[in-house]
Biopython code that builds the backbone (N, CA, C, O; Angstrom):
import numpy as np
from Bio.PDB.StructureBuilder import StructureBuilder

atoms = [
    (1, "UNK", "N", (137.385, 216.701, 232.057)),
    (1, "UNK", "CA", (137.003, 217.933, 232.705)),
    (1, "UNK", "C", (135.526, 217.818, 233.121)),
    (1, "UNK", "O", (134.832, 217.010, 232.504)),
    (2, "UNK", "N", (135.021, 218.495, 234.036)),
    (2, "UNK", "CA", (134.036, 218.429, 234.827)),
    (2, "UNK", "C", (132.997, 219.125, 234.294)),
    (2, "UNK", "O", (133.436, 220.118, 233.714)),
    (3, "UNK", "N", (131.792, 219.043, 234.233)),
    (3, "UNK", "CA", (130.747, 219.813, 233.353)),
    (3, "UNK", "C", (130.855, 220.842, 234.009)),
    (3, "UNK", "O", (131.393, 221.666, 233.270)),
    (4, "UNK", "N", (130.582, 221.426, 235.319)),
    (4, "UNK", "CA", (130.469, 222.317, 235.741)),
    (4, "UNK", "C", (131.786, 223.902, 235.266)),
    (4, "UNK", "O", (131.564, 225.083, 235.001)),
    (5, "UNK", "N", (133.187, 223.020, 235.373)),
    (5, "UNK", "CA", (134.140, 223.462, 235.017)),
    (5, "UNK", "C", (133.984, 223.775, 233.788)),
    (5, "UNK", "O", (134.730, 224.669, 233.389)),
    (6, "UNK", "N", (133.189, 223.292, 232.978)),
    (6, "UNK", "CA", (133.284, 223.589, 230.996)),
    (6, "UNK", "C", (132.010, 224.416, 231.582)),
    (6, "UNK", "O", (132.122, 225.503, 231.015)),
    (7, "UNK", "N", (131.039, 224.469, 232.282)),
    (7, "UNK", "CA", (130.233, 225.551, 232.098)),
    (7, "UNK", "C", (130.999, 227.114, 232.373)),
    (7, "UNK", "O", (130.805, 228.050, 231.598)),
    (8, "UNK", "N", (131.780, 227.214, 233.444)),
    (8, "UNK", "CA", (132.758, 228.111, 234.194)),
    (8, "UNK", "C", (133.625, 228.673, 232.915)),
    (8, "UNK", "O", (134.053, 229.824, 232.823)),
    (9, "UNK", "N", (133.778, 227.742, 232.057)),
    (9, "UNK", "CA", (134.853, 228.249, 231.202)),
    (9, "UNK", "C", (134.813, 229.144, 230.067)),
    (9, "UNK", "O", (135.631, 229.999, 229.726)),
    (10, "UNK", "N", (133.143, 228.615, 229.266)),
    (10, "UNK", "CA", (132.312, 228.833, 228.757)),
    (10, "UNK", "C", (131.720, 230.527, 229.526)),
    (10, "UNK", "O", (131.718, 231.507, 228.780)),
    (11, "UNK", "N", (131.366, 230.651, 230.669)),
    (11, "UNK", "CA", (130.771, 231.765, 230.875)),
    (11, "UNK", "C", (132.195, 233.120, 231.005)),
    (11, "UNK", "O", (132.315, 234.344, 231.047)),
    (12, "UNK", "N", (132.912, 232.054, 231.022)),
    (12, "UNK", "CA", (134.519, 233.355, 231.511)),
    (12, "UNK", "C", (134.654, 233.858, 230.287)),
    (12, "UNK", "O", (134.740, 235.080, 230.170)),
    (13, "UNK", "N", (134.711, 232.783, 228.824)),
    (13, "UNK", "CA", (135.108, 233.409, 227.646)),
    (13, "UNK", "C", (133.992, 234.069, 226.731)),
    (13, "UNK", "O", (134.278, 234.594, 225.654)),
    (14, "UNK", "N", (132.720, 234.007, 227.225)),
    (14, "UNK", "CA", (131.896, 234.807, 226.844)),
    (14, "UNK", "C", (131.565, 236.161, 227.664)),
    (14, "UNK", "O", (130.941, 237.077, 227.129)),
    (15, "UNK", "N", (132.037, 236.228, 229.033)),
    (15, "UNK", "CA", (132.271, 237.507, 229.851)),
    (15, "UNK", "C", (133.479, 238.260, 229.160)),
    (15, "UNK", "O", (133.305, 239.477, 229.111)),
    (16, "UNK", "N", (134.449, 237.886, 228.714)),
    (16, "UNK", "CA", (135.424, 238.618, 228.522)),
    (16, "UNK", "C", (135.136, 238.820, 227.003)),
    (16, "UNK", "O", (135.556, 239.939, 226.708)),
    (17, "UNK", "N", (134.760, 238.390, 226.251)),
    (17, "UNK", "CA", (134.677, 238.930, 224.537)),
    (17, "UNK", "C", (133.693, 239.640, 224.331)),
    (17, "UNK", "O", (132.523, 239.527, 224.699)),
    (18, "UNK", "N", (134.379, 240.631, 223.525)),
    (18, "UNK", "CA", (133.629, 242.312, 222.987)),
    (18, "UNK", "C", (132.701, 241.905, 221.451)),
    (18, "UNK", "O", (132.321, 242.795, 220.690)),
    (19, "UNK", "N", (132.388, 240.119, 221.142)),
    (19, "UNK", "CA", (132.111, 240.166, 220.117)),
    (19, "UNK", "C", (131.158, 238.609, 220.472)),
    (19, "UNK", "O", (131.458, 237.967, 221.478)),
    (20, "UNK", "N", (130.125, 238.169, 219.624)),
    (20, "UNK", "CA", (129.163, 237.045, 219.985)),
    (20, "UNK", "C", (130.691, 235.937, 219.666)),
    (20, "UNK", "O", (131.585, 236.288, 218.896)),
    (21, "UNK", "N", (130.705, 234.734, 220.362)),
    (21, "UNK", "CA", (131.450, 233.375, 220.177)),
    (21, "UNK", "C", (130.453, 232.519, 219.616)),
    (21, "UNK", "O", (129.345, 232.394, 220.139)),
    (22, "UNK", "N", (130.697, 232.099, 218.881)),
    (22, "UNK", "CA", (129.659, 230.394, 217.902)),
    (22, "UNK", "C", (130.548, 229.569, 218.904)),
    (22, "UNK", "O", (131.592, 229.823, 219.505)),
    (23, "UNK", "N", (129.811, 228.604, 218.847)),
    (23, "UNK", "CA", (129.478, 226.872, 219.665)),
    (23, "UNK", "C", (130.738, 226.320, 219.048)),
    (23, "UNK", "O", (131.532, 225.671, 219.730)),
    (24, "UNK", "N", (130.970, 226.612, 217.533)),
    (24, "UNK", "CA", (132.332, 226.284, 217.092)),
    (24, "UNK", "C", (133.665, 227.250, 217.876)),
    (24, "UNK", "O", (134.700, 226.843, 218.405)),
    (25, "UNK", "N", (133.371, 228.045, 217.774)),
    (25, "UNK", "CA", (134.772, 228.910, 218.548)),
    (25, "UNK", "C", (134.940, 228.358, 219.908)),
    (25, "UNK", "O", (135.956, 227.941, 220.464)),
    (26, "UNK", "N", (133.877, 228.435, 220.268)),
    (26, "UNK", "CA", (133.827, 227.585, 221.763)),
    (26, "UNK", "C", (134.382, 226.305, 221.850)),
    (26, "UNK", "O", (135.327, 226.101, 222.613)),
    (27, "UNK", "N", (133.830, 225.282, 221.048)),
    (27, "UNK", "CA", (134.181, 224.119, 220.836)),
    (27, "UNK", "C", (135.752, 224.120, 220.702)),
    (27, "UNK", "O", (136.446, 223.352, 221.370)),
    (28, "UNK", "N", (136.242, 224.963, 219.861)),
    (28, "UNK", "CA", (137.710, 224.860, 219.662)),
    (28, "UNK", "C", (138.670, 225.101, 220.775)),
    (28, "UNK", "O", (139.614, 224.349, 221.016)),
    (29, "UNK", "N", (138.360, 226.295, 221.511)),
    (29, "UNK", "CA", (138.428, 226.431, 222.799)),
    (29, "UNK", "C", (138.974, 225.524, 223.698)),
    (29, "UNK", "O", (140.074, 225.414, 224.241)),
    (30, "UNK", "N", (137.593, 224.700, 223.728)),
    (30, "UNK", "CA", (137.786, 223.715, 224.861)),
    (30, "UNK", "C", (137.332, 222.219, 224.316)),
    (30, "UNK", "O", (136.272, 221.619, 224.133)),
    (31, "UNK", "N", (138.710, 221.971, 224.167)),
    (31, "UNK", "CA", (139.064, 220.314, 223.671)),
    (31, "UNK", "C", (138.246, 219.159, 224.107)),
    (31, "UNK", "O", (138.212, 218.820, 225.290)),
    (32, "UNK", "N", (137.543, 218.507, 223.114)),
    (32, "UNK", "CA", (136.580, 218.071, 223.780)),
    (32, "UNK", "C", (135.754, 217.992, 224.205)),
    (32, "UNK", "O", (135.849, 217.140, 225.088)),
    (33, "UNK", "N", (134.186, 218.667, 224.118)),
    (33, "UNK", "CA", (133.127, 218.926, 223.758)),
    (33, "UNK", "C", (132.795, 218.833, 222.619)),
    (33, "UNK", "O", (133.639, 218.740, 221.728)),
    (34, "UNK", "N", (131.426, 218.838, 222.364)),
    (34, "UNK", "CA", (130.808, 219.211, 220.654)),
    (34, "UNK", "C", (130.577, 219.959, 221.103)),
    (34, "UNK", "O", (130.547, 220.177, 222.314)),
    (35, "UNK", "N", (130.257, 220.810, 219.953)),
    (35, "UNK", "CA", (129.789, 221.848, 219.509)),
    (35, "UNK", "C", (127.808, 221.938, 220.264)),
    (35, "UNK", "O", (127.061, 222.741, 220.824)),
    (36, "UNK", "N", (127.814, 220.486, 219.739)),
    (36, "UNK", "CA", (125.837, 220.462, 220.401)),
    (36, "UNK", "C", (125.964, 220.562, 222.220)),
    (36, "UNK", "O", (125.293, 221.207, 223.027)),
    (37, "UNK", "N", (127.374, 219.426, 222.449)),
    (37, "UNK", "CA", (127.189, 219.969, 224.188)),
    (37, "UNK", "C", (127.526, 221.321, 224.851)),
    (37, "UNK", "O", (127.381, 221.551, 226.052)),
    (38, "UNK", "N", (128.040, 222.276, 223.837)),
    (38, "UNK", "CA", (127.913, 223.862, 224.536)),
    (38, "UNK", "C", (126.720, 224.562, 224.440)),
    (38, "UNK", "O", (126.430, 225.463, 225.227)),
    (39, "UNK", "N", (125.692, 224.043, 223.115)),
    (39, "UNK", "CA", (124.739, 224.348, 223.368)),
    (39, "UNK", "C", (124.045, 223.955, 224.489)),
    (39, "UNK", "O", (123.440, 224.820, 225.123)),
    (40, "UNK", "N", (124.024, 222.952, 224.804)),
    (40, "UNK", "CA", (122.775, 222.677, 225.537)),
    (40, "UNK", "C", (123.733, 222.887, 227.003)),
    (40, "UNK", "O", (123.119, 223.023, 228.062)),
    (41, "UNK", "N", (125.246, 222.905, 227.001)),
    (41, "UNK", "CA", (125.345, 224.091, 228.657)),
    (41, "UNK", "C", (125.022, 225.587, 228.881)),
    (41, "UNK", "O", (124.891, 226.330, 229.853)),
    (42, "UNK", "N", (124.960, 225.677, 227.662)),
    (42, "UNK", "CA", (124.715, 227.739, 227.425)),
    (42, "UNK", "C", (122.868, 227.112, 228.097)),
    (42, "UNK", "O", (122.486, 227.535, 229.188)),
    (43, "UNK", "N", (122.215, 226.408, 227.503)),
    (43, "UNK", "CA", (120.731, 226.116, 227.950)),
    (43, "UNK", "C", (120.542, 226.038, 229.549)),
    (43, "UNK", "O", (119.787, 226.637, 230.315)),
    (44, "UNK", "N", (121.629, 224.963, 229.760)),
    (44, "UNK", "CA", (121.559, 225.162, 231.174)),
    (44, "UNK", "C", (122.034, 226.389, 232.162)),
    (44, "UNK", "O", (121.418, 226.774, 233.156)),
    (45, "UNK", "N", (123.155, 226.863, 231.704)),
    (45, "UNK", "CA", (123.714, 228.092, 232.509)),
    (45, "UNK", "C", (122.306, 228.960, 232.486)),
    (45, "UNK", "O", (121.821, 229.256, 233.578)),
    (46, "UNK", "N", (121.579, 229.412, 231.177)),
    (46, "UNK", "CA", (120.546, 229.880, 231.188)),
    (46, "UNK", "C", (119.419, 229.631, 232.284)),
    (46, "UNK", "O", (118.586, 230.328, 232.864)),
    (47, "UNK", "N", (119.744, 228.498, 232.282)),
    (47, "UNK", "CA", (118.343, 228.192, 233.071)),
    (47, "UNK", "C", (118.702, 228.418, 234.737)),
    (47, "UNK", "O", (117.900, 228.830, 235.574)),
    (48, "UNK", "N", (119.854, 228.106, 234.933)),
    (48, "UNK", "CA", (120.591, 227.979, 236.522)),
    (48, "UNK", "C", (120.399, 230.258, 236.833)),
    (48, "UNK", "O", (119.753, 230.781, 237.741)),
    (49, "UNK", "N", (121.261, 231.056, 235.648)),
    (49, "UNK", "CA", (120.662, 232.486, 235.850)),
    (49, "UNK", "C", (119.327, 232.820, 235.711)),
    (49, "UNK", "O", (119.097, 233.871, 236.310)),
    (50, "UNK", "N", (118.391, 232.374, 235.187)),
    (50, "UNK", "CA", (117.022, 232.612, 235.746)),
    (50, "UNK", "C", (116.591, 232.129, 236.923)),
    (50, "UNK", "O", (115.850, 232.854, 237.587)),
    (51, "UNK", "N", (116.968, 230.771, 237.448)),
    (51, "UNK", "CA", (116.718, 230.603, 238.868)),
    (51, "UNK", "C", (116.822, 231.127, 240.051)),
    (51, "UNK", "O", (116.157, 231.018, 241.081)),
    (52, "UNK", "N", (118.072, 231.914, 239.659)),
    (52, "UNK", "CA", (119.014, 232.566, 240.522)),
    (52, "UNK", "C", (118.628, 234.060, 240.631)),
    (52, "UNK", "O", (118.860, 234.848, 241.547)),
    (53, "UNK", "N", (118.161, 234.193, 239.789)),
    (53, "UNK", "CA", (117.133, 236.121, 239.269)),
    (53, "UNK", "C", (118.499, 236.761, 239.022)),
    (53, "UNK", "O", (118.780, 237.858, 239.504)),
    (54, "UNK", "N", (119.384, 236.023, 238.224)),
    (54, "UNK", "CA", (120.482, 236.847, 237.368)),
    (54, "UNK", "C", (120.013, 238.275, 236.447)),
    (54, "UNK", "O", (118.860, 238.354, 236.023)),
    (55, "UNK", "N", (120.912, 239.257, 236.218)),
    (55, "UNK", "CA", (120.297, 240.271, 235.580)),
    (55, "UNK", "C", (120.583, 239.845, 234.091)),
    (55, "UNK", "O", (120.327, 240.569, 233.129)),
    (56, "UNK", "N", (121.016, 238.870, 234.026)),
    (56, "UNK", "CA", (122.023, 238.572, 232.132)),
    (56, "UNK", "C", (121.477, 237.321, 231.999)),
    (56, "UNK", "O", (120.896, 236.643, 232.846)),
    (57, "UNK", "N", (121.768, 237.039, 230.634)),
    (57, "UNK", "CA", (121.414, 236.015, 229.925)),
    (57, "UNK", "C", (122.355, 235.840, 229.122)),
    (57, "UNK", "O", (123.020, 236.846, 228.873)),
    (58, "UNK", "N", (122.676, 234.774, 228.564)),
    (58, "UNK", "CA", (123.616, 234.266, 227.410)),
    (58, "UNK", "C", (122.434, 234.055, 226.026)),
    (58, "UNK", "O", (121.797, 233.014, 225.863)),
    (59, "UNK", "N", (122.345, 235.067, 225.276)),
    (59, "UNK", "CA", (121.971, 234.853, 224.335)),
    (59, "UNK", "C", (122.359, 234.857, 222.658)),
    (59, "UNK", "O", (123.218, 235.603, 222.187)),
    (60, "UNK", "N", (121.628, 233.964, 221.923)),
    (60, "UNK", "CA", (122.375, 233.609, 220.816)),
    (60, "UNK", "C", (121.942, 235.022, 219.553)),
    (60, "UNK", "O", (120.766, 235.106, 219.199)),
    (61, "UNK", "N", (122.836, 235.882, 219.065)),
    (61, "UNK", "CA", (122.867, 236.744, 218.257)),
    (61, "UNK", "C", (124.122, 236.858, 217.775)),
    (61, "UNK", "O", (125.195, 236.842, 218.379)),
    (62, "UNK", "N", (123.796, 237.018, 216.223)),
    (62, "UNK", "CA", (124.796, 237.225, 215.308)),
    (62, "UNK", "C", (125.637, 236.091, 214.911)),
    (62, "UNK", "O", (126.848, 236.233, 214.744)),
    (63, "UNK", "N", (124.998, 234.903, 214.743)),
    (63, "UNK", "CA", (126.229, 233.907, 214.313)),
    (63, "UNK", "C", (126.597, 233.329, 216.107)),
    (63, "UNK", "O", (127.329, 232.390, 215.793)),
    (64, "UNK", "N", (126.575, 233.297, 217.240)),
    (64, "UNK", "CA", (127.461, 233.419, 217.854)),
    (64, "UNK", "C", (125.991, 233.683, 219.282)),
    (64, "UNK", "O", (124.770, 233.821, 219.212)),
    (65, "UNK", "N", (127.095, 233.637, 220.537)),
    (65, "UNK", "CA", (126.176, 233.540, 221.693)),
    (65, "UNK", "C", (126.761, 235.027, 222.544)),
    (65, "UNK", "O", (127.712, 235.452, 221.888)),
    (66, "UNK", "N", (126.598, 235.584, 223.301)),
    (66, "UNK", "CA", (127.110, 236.551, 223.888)),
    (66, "UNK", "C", (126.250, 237.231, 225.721)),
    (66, "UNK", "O", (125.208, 236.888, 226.281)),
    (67, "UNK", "N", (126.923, 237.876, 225.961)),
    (67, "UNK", "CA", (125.850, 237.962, 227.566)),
    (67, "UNK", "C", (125.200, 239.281, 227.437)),
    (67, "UNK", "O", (125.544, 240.459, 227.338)),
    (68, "UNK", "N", (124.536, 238.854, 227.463)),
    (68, "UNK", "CA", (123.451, 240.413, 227.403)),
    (68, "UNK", "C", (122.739, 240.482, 229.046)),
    (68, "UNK", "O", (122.360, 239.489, 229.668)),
    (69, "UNK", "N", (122.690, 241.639, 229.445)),
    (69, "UNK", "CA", (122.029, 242.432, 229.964)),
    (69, "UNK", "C", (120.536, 242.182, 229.864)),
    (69, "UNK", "O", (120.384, 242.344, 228.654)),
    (70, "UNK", "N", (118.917, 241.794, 230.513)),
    (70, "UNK", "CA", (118.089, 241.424, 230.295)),
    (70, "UNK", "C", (117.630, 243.008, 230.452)),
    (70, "UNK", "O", (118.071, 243.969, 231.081)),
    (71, "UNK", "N", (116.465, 242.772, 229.514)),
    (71, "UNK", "CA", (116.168, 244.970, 229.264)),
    (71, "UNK", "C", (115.555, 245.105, 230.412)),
    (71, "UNK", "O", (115.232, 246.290, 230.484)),
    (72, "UNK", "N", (115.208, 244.530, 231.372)),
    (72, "UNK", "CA", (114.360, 245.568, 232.860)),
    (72, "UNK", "C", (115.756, 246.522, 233.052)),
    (72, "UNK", "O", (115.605, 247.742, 232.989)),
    (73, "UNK", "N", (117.317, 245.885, 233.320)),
    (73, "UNK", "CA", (117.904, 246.484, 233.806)),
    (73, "UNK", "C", (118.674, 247.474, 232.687)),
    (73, "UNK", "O", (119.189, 248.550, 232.994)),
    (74, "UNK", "N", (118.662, 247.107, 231.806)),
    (74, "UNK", "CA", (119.665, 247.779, 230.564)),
    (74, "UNK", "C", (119.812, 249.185, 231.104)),
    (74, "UNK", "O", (120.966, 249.564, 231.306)),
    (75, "UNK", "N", (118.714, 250.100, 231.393)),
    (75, "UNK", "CA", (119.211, 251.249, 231.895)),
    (75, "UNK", "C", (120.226, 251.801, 232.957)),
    (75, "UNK", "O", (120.378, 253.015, 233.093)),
]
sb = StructureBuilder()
sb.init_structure("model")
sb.init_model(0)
sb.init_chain("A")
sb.init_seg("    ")
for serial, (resi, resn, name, xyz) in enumerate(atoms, 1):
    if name == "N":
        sb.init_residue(resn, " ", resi, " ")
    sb.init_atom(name, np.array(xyz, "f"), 0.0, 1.0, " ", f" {name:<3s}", serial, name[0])
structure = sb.get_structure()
């Protein structure tokens, strides 16, 4: 599978869950990755939505990574 595609997959199942995902849940997920290479795509997706002047971020809280809302816009 294609990095880009495990990044895509990665941002779909953290868009759709009402709860933070760990690098392990992820990992299990999607067959084939470590656990260290979702980190460092959550790093990059990060970095590709700041380039982009995304309003969200994938950030790591609670055990787990999740998309937050960056507070300029939260309101």
């Amino acid at each position: 599978m294609e990095r880009e595609e495990i990044k895509r997959i990665i941002e779909a199942l953290l868009f759709v869950s009402d709860k933070p995902l760990s690098a392990d849940t992820l990992q299990d997920v999607i067959k084939g990755v470590e656990s260290t290479e979702v980190r460092t795509m959550i790093e990059e997706m990060n970095t590709e939505y700041g380039s982009t002047g995304r309003a969200f971020r994938v950030k790591e809280i609670a055990g787990g990574f999740q998309m937050l809302t960056e507070p300029i816009y939260s309101q």
